[in-house]
C-alpha positions in Angstrom: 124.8 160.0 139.8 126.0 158.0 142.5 128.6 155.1 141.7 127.2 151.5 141.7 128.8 149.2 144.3 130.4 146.3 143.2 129.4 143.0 144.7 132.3 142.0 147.0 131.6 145.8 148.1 128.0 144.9 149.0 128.8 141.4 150.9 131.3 142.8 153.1 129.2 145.9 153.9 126.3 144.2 154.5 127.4 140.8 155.4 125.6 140.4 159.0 122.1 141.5 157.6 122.7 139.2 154.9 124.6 136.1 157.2 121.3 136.9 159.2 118.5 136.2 155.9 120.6 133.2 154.9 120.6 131.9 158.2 116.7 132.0 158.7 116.2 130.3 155.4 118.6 127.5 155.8 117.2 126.6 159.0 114.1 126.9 157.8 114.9 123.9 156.1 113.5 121.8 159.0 110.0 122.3 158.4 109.9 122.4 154.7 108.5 119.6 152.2 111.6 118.6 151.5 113.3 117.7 154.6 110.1 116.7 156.2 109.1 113.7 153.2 112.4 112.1 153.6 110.6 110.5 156.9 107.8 109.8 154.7 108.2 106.0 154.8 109.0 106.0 158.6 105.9 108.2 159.7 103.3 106.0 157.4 104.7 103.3 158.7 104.8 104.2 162.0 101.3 105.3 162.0 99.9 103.1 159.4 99.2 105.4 156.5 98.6 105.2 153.2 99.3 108.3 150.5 96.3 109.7 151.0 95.9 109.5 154.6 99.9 111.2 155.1 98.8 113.8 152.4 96.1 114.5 154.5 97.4 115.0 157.6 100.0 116.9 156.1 97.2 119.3 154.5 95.2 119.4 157.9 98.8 120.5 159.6 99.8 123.1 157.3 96.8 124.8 156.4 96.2 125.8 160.0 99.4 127.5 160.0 98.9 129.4 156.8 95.4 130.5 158.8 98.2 131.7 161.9 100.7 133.3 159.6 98.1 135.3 158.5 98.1 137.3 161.9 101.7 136.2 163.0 103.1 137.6 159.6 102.0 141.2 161.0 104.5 141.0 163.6 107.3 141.1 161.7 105.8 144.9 161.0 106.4 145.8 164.9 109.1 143.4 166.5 112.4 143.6 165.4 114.3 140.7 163.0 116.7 139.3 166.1 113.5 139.6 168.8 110.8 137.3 166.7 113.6 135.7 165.2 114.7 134.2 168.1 111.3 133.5 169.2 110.7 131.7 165.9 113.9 129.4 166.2 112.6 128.5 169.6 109.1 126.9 168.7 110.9 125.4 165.2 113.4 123.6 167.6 110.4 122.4 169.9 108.4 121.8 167.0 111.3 119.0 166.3 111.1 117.9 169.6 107.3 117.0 169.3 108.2 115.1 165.9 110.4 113.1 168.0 108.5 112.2 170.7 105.2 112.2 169.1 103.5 108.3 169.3 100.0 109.8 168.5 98.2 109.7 165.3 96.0 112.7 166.7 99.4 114.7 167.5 100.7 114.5 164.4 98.8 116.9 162.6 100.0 119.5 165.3 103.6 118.3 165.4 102.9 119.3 161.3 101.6 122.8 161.8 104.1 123.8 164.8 107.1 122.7 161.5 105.5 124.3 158.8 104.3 127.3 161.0 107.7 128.5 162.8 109.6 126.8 159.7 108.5 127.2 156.1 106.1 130.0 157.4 107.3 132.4 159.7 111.3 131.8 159.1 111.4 132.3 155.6 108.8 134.8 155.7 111.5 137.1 158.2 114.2 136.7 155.9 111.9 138.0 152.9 110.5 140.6 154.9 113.6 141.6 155.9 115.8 141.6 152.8 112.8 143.6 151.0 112.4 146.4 153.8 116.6 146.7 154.1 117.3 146.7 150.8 115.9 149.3 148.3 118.1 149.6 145.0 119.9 146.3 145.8 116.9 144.6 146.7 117.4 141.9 144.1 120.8 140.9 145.3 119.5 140.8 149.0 116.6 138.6 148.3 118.8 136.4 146.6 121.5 135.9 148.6 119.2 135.4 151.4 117.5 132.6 149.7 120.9 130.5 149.1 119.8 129.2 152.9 117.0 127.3 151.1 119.0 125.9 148.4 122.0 124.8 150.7 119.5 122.5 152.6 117.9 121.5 150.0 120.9 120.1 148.6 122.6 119.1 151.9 120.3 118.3 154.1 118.2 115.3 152.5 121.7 113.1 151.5 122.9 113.8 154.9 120.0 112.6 156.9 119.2 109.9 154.3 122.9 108.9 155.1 122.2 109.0 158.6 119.4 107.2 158.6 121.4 103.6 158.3 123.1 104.3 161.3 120.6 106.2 164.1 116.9 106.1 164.7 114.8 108.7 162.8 113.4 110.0 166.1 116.8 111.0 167.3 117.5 112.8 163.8 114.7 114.7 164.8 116.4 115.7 167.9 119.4 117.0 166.3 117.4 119.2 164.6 115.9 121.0 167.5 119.8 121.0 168.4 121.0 123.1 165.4 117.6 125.4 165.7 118.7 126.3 169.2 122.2 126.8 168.0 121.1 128.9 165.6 119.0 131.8 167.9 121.6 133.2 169.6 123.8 133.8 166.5 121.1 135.1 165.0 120.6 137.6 167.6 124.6 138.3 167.5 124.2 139.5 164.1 121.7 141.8 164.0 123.1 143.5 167.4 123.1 146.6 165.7 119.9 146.3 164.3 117.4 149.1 163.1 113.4 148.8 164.0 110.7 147.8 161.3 109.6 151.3 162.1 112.5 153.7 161.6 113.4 151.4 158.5 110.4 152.0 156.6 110.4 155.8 157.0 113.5 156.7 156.5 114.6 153.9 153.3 110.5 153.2 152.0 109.6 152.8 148.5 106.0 153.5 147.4 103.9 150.9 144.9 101.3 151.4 142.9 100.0 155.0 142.1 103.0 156.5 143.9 101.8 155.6 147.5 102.1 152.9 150.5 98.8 150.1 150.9 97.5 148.6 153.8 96.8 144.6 153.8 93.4 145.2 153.4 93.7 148.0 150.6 96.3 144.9 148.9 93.3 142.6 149.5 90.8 144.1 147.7 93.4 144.7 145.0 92.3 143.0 141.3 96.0 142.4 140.9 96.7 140.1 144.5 94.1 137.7 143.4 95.4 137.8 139.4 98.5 136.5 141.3 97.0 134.3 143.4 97.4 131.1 141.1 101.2 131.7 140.9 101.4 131.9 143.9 99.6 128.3 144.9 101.4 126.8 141.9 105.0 126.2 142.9 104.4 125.9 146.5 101.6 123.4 145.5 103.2 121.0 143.0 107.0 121.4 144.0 106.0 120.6 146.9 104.1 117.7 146.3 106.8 116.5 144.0 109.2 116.5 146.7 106.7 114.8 149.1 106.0 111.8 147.1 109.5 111.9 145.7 109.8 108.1 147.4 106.6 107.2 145.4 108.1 109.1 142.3 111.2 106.9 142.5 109.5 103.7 143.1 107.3 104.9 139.8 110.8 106.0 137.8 112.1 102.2 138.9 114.7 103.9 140.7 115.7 103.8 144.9 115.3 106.8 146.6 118.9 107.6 147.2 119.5 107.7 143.3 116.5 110.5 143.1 117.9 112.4 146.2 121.1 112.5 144.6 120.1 114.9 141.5 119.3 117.1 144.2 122.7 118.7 144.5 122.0 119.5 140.5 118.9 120.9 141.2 119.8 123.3 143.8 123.1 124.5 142.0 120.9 125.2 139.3 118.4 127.1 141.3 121.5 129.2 142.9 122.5 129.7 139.6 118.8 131.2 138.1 118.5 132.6 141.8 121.1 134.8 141.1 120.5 135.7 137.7 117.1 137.1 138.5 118.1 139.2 141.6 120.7 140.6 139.1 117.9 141.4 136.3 115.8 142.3 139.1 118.0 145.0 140.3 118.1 146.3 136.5 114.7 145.9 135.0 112.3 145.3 137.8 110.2 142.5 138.8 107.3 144.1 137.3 109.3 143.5 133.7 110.5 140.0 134.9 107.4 138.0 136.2 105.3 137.3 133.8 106.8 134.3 131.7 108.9 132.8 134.6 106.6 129.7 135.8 107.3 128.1 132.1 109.8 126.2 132.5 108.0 124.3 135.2 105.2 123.2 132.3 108.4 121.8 130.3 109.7 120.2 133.9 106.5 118.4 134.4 105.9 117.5 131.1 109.8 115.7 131.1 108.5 114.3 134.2 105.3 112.7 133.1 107.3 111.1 130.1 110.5 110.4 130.5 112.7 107.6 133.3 115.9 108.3 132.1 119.3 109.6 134.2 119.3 112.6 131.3 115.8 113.0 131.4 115.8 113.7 134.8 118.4 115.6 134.7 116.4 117.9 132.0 113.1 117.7 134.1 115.4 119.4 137.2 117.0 121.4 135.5 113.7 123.2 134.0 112.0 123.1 137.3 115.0 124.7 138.9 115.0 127.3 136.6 111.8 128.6 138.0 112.2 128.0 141.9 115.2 130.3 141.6 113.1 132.9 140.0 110.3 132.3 142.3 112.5 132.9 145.2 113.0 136.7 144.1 110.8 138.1 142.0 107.6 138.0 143.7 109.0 139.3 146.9 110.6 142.0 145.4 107.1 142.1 143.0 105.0 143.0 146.2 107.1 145.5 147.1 107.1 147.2 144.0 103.6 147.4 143.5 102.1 147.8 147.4 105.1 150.1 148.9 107.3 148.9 151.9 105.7 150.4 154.8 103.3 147.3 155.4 105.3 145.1 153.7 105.2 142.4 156.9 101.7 142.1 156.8 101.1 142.0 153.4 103.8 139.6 152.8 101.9 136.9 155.1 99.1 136.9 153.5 101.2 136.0 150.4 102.9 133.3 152.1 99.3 132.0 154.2 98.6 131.5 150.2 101.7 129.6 149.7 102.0 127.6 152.9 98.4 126.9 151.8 99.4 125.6 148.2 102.1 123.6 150.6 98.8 121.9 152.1 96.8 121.4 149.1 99.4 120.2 147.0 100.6 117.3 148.5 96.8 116.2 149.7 95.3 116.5 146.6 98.2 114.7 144.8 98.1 112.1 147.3 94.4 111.1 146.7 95.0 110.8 142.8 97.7 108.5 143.9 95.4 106.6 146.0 93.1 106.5 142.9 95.6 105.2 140.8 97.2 108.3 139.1 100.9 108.3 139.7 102.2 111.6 140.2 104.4 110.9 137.1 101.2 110.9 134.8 99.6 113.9 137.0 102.4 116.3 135.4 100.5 116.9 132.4 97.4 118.3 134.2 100.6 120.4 136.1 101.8 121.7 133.4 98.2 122.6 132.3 98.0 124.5 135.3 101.4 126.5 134.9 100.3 127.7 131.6 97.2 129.1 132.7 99.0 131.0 135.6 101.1 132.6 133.3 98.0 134.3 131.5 97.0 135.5 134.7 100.7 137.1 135.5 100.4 138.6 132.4 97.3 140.1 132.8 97.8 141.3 136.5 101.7 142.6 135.5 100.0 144.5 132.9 97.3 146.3 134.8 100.1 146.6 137.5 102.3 148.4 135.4 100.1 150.7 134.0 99.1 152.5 137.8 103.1 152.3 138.6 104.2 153.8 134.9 101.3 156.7 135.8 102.7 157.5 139.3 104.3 161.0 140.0 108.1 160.7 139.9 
C-alpha cells in the first residue's frame, strides 16, 4: 500500500497544473454574475432598463452560450489545456473590449454571451475538466484548489472595482479587464509547457463510472441519473446567481447601500474556501457519490434567513449558509460525473453539465427579474427558493441511489 502524500507534498509537485486551474477560474471572474452586476446600475441606466428588461437581456446573452458550450465543451476532449486556454483568454479579453465600447442596446446581448461564453463557460469549464482528467486519487484536493480562483474574485474583485468606480469611468474598468485577460494567456501557456494531451491522459490515468466502464455524451444523455441531477444543477447557478445580480436591488430592499452588502462578501467567500476544502478532503475519502445528496440544504436555510431577516447578523447567517453549499457545489459534482460516467469523455460530458448551468445563469436572473417587476422582491422570492432546494435534494437522493447501486455492482 502506497504511502499517502501529504499536502505541502502535493502543492509543490503539482503546483503548475494546479497555479494553471486556479488561474482559469479567477479570471474567469470577468464574465461571471458577480463581477458583471456590479455595472448593473450603470448599464440600465445607460440603456434605459428596468429589472426585467436587464434580466432579459442577460437571459437572451447567456443562454446562447450554454447552446455553444454545448459543442465548444467537446474541445477540451482534443486540444490541449495551454492551446484552447489561451484561445479562451483571448475572446474573454475582447469580450471586455466590446462591453466597453458597446453604445448599442442590440449589441448588448452579444457583448453578454461573448462574457459568459469564454468566461463563466468555457474558463471554468477547462479548469474542471482539467483537474478531474489529471487528478485521479487526489481528485478532490485538485478540484478544490482549483476553484479558490472563483472565490478570490469573488471576494476581491467586486470591492475593488466598486472602489474604483468613484474615481474612473466604468467603460475604462472594462478595459482593464481585457488587460489582465491578456496578461494572463501567456502565463498560462508558461505553465503547462510541459503539458500532457487529453488523449494520452485519459488512457494511461482513466477511471471508469458506472458499471465498470467509460460513456459517451450521448450514452450520459439518455442516462435516468443526468436528468435526476438536472435540478441541482440549475438551482445554484440559477438563484445564486440571481442573488448576486439584483444584489443592488437586494440592498435597496435590506435598507442598506450597496457597498455595506458587497462588503460581507469577503465572509462569504472565506467561508466557501473553507467548506471548499472540506469537501475536496471528504471527497478524496468517501466519494462524491456518498457526499452529494444532502449538500444544497443549507441554501433552503440561506434563503429562508434571506426572505426574513435585515440584520448585520442575519446576513451574516444567511451567507454563511449559502456559502456552505457553493463550496460543496464547486467539488462534488465535478468529481460526481466522473465517478459515475468514467474520464475518457469527461470534456464533453462536462459541457453539457455546465450548458445546464450557464443556462440556470440565464434563467435565474430573468425570471427573478420579472417577479421583481411584478412586485415580488427577491427578498420575499427566497421562500419559493428554498422550496425549490428541498425538492432537488429528493431528486439527488434518488439519482445517488440508483447511481450507487450500478457503481457498488461493477467488477473490481
Amino acid at each position: 500500500m502506497s504511502k499517502p502524500v501529504r499536502f505541502h507534498e502535493f502543492l509543490l509537485s503539482n503546483a503548475p497544473y494546479l497555479s494553471a486551474g486556479v488561474l482559469l477560474t479567477f479570471l474567469s471572474s470577468f464574465g461571471q454574475t458577480f463581477f458583471i452586476s456590479v455595472f448593473a446600475g450603470q448599464i440600465q441606466t445607460e440603456f434605459g432598463l428596468s429589472h426585467a428588461g436587464w434580466g432579459g437581456l442577460y437571459m437572451v446573452g447567456t443562454t446562447a452560450s450554454a447552446l455553444v458550450m454545448v459543442a465548444a465543451g467537446g474541445l477540451s476532449d482534443i486540444l490541449r489545456v495551454r492551446q484552447l486556454g489561451a484561445l479562451v483568454l483571448c475572446g474573454l479579453a475582447a469580450a471586455c473590449v466590446l462591453m466597453a465600447l458597446n453604445h448599442s442596446y442590440w449589441v448588448l446581448p452579444l457583448s453578454i454571451f461573448a462574457l459568459r461564453l469564454f468566461g463563466q463557460g468555457m474558463s471554468t469549464h477547462l479548469a474542471i475538466v482539467a483537474m478531474a482528467r489529471w487528478f485521479v486519487a487526489t481528485r478532490g484536493r485538485a478540484l478544490s484548489i482549483a476553484a479558490l480562483g472563483v472565490s478570490l474574485g469573488q471576494a476581491l474583485l467586486p470591492l475593488i472595482f466598486v472602489a474604483l468606480m468613484t474615481i474612473l469611468d466604468w467603460r475604462t474598468l472594462w478595459l482593464v479587464s481585457a488587460a489582465v485577460c491578456l496578461i494572463g494567456a501567456p502565463v498560462l501557456v508558461r505553465l503547462l509547457s510541459q503539458e500532457r494531451t487529453p488523449q494520452s491522459t485519459s488512457e494511461d490515468v482513466s477511471s471508469t463510472g458506472m458499471d465498470n466502464r467509460h460513456w459517451t455524451r450521448w450514452e450520459a444523455l439518455r442516462s435516468p441519473v443526468f436528468w435526476l441531477m438536472v435540478p441541482s444543477i440549475l438551482g445554484p447557478a440559477a438563484f445564486t446567481t440571481a442573488f448576486f445580480f439584483h444584489q443592488l436591488h437586494f440592498a435597496t430592499t435590506k435598507g442598506w447601500t450597496l457597498l455595506e452588502l458587497v462588503a460581507y462578501f469577503p465572509f462569504f467567500t472565506v467561508m466557501s474556501v473553507v467548506s471548499m476544502l472540506v469537501a475536496g478532503w471528504a471527497l478524496d475519502r468517501w466519494g462524491a457519490t456518498r457526499l452529494m445528496p444532502l449538500y444544497q440544504l443549507p441554501l433552503v436555510a440561506a434563503f429562508v434567513i434571506f426572505a426574513t431577516v435585515s440584520s448585520g447578523v442575519g446576513m451574516a447567517a444567511g451567507f454563511f449558509c449559502m456559502a456552505a453549499s457553493v463550496g460543496a457545489h464547486s467539488v462534488l459534482p465535478s468529481s460526481f460525473w466522473a465517478e459515475v460516467y468514467g474520464t475518457r469523455s469527461i470534456g464533453a460530458i462536462k459541457s453539457l453539465v455546465m450548458a445546464v448551468m450557464v443556462f440556470g445563469t440565464a434563467v435565474g436572473p430573468g425570471l427573478t427579474g420579472l417577479l421583481i417587476d411584478l412586485g415580488i422582491s427577491f427578498d420575499k422570492q427566497g421562500y419559493g427558493i428554498a422550496v425549490y432546494f428541498l425538492l432537488t435534494t429528493l431528486c439527488m437522493v434518488i439519482g445517488v441511489a440508483a447511481a450507487r447501486g450500478r457503481l457498488i455492482a461493477a467488477p473490481a
